[in-house]
C-alpha positions, 0 to 999 in steps of 0.5 A: 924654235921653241926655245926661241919662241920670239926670234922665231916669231921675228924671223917669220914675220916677213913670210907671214906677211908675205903669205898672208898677203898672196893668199888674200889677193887670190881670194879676192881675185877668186872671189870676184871670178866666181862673182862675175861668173855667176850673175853674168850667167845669171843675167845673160843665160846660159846659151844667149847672147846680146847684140848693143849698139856699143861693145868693149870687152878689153882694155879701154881705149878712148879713142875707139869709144869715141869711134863707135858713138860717132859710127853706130847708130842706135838699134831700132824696133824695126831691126828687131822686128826683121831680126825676129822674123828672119832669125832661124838658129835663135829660139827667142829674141826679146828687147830691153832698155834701161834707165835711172828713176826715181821710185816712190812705195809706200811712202818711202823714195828711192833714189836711183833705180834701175828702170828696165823695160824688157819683152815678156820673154826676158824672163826666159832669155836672162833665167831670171824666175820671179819668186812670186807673180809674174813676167808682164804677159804678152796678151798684157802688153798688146792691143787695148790692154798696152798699159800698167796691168803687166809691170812688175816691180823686183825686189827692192827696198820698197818691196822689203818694207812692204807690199810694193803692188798698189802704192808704187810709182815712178815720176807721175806713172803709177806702176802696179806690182805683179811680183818680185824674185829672189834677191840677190843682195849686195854686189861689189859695194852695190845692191843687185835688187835696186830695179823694177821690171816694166814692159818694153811697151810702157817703156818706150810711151814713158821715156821714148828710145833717144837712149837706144834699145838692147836685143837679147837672144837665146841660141837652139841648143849647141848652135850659139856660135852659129845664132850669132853669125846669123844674128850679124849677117841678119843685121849687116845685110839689113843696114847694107853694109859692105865686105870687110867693112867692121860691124857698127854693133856689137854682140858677146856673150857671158862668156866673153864677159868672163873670159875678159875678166878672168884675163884682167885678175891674171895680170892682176894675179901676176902684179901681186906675185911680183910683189909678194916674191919681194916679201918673200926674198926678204924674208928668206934674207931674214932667216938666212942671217938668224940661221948663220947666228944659229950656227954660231951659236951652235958650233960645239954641238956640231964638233961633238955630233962630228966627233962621234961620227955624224957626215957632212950631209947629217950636219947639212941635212939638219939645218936645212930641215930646220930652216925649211921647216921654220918658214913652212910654219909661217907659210901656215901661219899665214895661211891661218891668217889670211883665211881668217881676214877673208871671212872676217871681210865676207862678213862684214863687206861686200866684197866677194872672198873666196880661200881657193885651194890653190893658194894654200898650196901656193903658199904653204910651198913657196914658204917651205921653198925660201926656207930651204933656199935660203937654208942652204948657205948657213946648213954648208957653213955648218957642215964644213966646220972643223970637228976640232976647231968646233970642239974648242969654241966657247 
C-alpha cells in the first residue's frame, strides 16, 4: 500500500464512497430519530396524550382521509366540558387551536405565525416552561377579565429584536406580552419559535372554531393506557356511537408519533443499505482485480517464500490479510470522511446529523468483510502457485 499509494487510493475509492455514504444516510436517520423524539415529547409531554378530530399516524392514504373529513365531525367545548367533568384516570385536561397570523412588533410584520389558543394548563400538559413571564392564568381569562391581559407572545423574531410586550398585535387585535420561553431554534428547514400563545378564550372571540378544537390530556402516573380508554369510551358514549363501530376521532401519543417514525427511517435505512451493498460489491470487484494483478506481479516472491519453506496457508493468509486490510482502511477513510460532511451539514444546515456508534461499526466491518471476501480468489490463486514455475517467472 504504500509503495503504491495511488493505486491503493483508486482501489479504495468505491469503499469510501460506499461507507461514506452508508454512514451519512444513518446519521441523517439518527439525527432526524432523536429530532422527532425529542420535541414530540417536548410538545406532547411526557405521560399525555391528544384526542383531534382527524389522526393518521402511518402511510397516507387519500381515500381514508377523504373518509374521516366526511365522517367526524369537529370536537366541541361542550365535549370538552363532559370530558373534564367525567374523566377520573387524567389529571388535566385543556384545549387548543391553532392558526396561521400575521403579527406586527415593534415595526417589524412577520408573515406566517403559528397562533395558538390554549387553556392555562397547557403549560403543564406540553411541558412547556416559559423562560420569563407567564402562562395567561385562569383567573386572567375567566368572567370580566376575559380579555387581552393573559396573552403571552413566545420567542419569535418580534421577541429577538425587542420587547414584544406593548407594540405586539395580530390582524386589529392588540396582544400585550406576558413572556416568552426558551427557543428552540431551527428544525427541519423551519423556525420552532415562529408562534404566540393566546388564551382559548381570546381565541375563540377572535377567529371563532369553524377550524375545530384540539383536547390535551395528561394521564395519573402509569395509567396512560387506561386514561385513553376512558378518554374514548367517555367521548363514544357522549356521541352515542354503536359496538364495533370505528371511533369518528382520534387519539396518539408522542410515542405512537415516534414509533411511526422510527418505522419509516427503517424502510428508509434498509432502501439505502440495498444500495450502498451495490457500492460495496463493486468495490469489492475492484480490489479483487488489483489483487489478481498483485499476484502477478508478485509471483517470484511467492516461488522463493515456497522454496524456503512457507505452507499454502501462509501464502493464503498473507494476501487475505492484506486485501482485508486495504478495504478495512477505506472503511476508516470513509468513516473519516462522512463524520466530517455531518458536522460540516450540522453547522451550516438545519438539518439534524448525528454519527451513531453503530454505523461506525457497521461500516468499519462490512469494509474489512469485502475485502476479505473478495480476497479470497486472488489469495487461492497465490498459494497454488507452482514453487518452481514461480521461481522462473521474470
Amino acid at each position: 500500500m504504500r509503495a503504491s499509494k495511488l493505486r491503493s487510493a483508486l482501489t479504495l475509492l468505491g469503499i469510501i464512497l460506499a461507507t461514506t455514504t452508508l454512514i451519512a444516510v444513518m446519521s441523517i436517520i439518527e439525527g432526524m430519530n432523536r429530532y422527532i423524539a425529542d420535541h414530540i415529547s417536548s410538545d406532547l409531554g411526557a405521560g399525555s396524550f391528544q384526542i383531534r378530530r382527524m389522526v393518521m399516524i402511518g402511510q397516507w392514504d387519500p381515500k381514508k382521509y377523504l373518509e374521516m373529513q366526511r365522517r367526524n365531525p369537529q370536537l366541541s367545548r361542550e365535549e370538552f366540558d363532559f370530558l373534564k367533568a367525567h374523566l377520573s384516570l387524567s389529571q388535566e385536561i385543556g384545549m387548543e387551536a391553532a392558526r396561521m397570523a400575521t403579527v406586527v412588533g415593534n415595526g417589524k410584520t412577520m408573515e406566517r405565525v403559528e397562533m395558538d389558543g390554549a387553556s392555562p394548563n397547557i403549560e403543564v400538559i406540553s411541558n412547556i416552561q416559559p423562560v420569563s413571564g407567564h402562562f395567561p392564568l385562569e383567573f386572567e381569562i375567566s368572567g370580566a377579565c376575559r380579555r387581552d391581559v393573559g396573552q403571552r407572545c413566545k420567542r419569535s423574531p418580534v421577541r429577538r429584536s425587542g420587547s414584544c410586550g406593548e407594540n405586539c398585535r395580530h390582524g386589529w387585535h392588540p396582544v400585550p406580552g406576558r413572556g416568552h420561553s426558551q427557543g428552540q431554534g431551527i428544525g427541519v428547514g423551519n423556525s420552532m419559535d415562529n408562534f404566540v400563545v393566546i388564551p382559548i378564550e381570546t381565541y375563540i372571540k377572535y377567529y371563532g372554531v369553524r377550524q375545530g378544537l384540539d383536547y390535551h390530556a395528561l394521564a395519573r402516573d402509569g395509567q396512560l393506557l387506561q386514561a385513553q380508554e376512558e378518554a374514548r369510551m367517555l367521548l363514544r358514549a357522549w356521541r352515542h356511537m354503536r359496538p364495533r363501530v370505528d371511533d369518528n376521532f382520534g387519539i396518539f401519543t408522542a410515542d405512537a408519533v415516534v414509533s411511526m417514525w422510527k418505522q419509516m427511517t427503517a424502510a428508509i435505512a434498509g432502501t439505502a443499505i440495498a444500495i450502498v451493498s451495490v457500492f460495496m460489491v463493486v468495490g469489492g470487484v475492484v480490489i479483487m482485480n488489483i489483487m489478481l494483478a498483485v499476484v502477478t506481479e508478485r509471483t517470484y516472491e511467492i516461488g522463493i517464500r515456497k522454496a524456503v519453506g512457507a505452507r499454502r496457508s501462509d501464502i493464503l493468509n498473507q494476501f487475505l490479510v492484506e486485501s482485508s486490510l486495504m478495504a478495512a482502511f477505506g472503511g476508516v477513510a470513509g468513516v473519516l470522511l462522512a463524520w466530517g460532511v455531518a458536522v460540516l451539514v450540522r453547522a451550516t444546515t438545519p438539518v439534524p446529523m448525528a454519527v451513531p456508534a453503530s454505523a461506525i461499526v457497521v461500516g468499519v466491518t462490512l469494509s474489512a468483510a469485502v475485502g476479505l471476501f473478495f480476497g479470497i480468489y486472488p489469495a487461492r490463486q497465490a498459494a497454488r502457485l507452482d514453487p518452481i514455475v514461480a521461481l522462473r517467472a521474470e
